[in-house]
Phi, psi and omega in degrees: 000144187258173152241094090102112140241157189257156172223182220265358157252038167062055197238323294298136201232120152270141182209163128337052174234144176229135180308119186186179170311142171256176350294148169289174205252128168253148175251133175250091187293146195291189184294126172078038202229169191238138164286019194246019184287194183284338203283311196294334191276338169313304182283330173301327181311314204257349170306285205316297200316333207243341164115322195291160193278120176231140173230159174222093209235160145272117187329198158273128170067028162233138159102208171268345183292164210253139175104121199278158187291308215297327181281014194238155146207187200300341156274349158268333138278006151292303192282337157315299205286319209265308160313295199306291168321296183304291182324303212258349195241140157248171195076191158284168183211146175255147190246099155271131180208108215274092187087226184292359157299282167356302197284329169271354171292349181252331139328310191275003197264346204256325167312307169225089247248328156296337186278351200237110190270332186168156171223171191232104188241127166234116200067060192280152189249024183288157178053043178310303215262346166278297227242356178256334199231343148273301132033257206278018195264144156257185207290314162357276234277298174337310191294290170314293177307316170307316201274296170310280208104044199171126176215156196263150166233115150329160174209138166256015132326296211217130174291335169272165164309158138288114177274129181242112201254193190244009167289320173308328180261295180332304163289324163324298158327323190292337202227021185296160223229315177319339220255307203227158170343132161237080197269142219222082224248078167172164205281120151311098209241116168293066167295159175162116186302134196257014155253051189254125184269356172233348158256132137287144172304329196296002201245295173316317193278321170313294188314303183296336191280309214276327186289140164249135199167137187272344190218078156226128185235140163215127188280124173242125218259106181293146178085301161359104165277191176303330190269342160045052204233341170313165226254328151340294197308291166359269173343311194258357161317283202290311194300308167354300174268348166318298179313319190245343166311323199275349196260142193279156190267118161310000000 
């Protein structure tokens, strides 16, 4: 059963957390994505084994959190992960981040740049919503999300559509990571599948070439999709945060 923080934009965050050694690990889960998938409970698996502090939450409008998908976007769930971590953690945290996680573990690195012990990024998703989804938009769909304020994308994901709405790009814009200095002054670790149909790798390589930083690395996983979830993938999630639990702090 999960439980509730209200946070100070009036909001309910449902979350995960097991008590444990620091730094703790927090999982930032992807777009439309839940904190019950496979990657986060695998890692809640291995928090218990090992003793170590793990938290796991849902954005605003995912999940059990309060609040419709269509009413959120990457700066209002950026700041649900950034209460939460403040509220629910003491200390640095190493931040995992699955997809439009990645883009907000870099968001929350940049916010509060002490609380952060290391990140994890698998299949990171930054600046999705400019170069994956306005991007591919054609003047139609452009026209329409202006005029609606809104368009439904097929998924294979999902049985339902993705409503994408123009608060989500518009805001998107706000918070892009890609763009202006990214300085990352702590250890960093990149996963990415080179069969992921929804990060090209070439987005991991951007990232890594675009970051500042004495310890950032990236693997890239032949055969791997967007879901990184095969018991390989798992397997190399945990050496991963092993790897930067183990690495020394400047």
């Amino acid at each position: 059963m999960s439980d509730y923080i209200d946070t100070p934009q009036g909001r309910k965050i449902a979350y995960n957390r097991i008590a444990g050694t620091g730094p703790g690990v927090v999982f930032l889960g992807g777009f439309r994505s839940d904190m019950t998938g496979t990657k986060a409970m695998h890692l809640e698996q291995w928090a218990k084994a090992t003793g170590r502090g793990f938290l796991r939450l849902d954005y605003s409008g995912h999940g059990e959190s309060s609040g419709a998908f269509t009413e959120g976007c990457i700066g209002d769930w950026a700041q649900d992960a950034i209460e939460a971590i403040a509220a629910l953690t003491e200390g640095p945290q190493v931040l995992v981040g699955s997809s439009m996680g990645g883009w907000i573990a870099l968001l929350v690195a940049q916010a509060m740049p002490r609380r952060v012990a290391g990140l994890v990024g698998i299949a990171a998703a930054p600046d999705f919503t400019e170069d994956a989804m306005w991007a591919n938009f054609g003047p139609a769909e452009r026209a329409r999300l202006a005029r609606e304020g809104h368009l439904a994308l097929p998924t294979e994901y999902d049985d339902e559509p993705y409503v994408i709405t123009r608060k989500l790009i518009e805001d998107g814009r706000e918070h892009l990571v890609l763009r202006k200095q990214l300085p990352l002054a702590f250890p960093a670790r990149f996963l990415q599948g080179t069969d992921d149909a929804d990060v090209d790798q070439s987005v991991a390589l951007r990232l890594l070439a675009h970051a500042e930083g004495a310890d950032i690395r990236l693997t890239l996983v032949k055969g791997a999709d967007h879901r990184f979830s095969t018991p390989d993938c798992l397997a190399l999630i945990v050496r991963t945060i092993e790897d930067v639990l183990a690495a020394p702090r400047a």
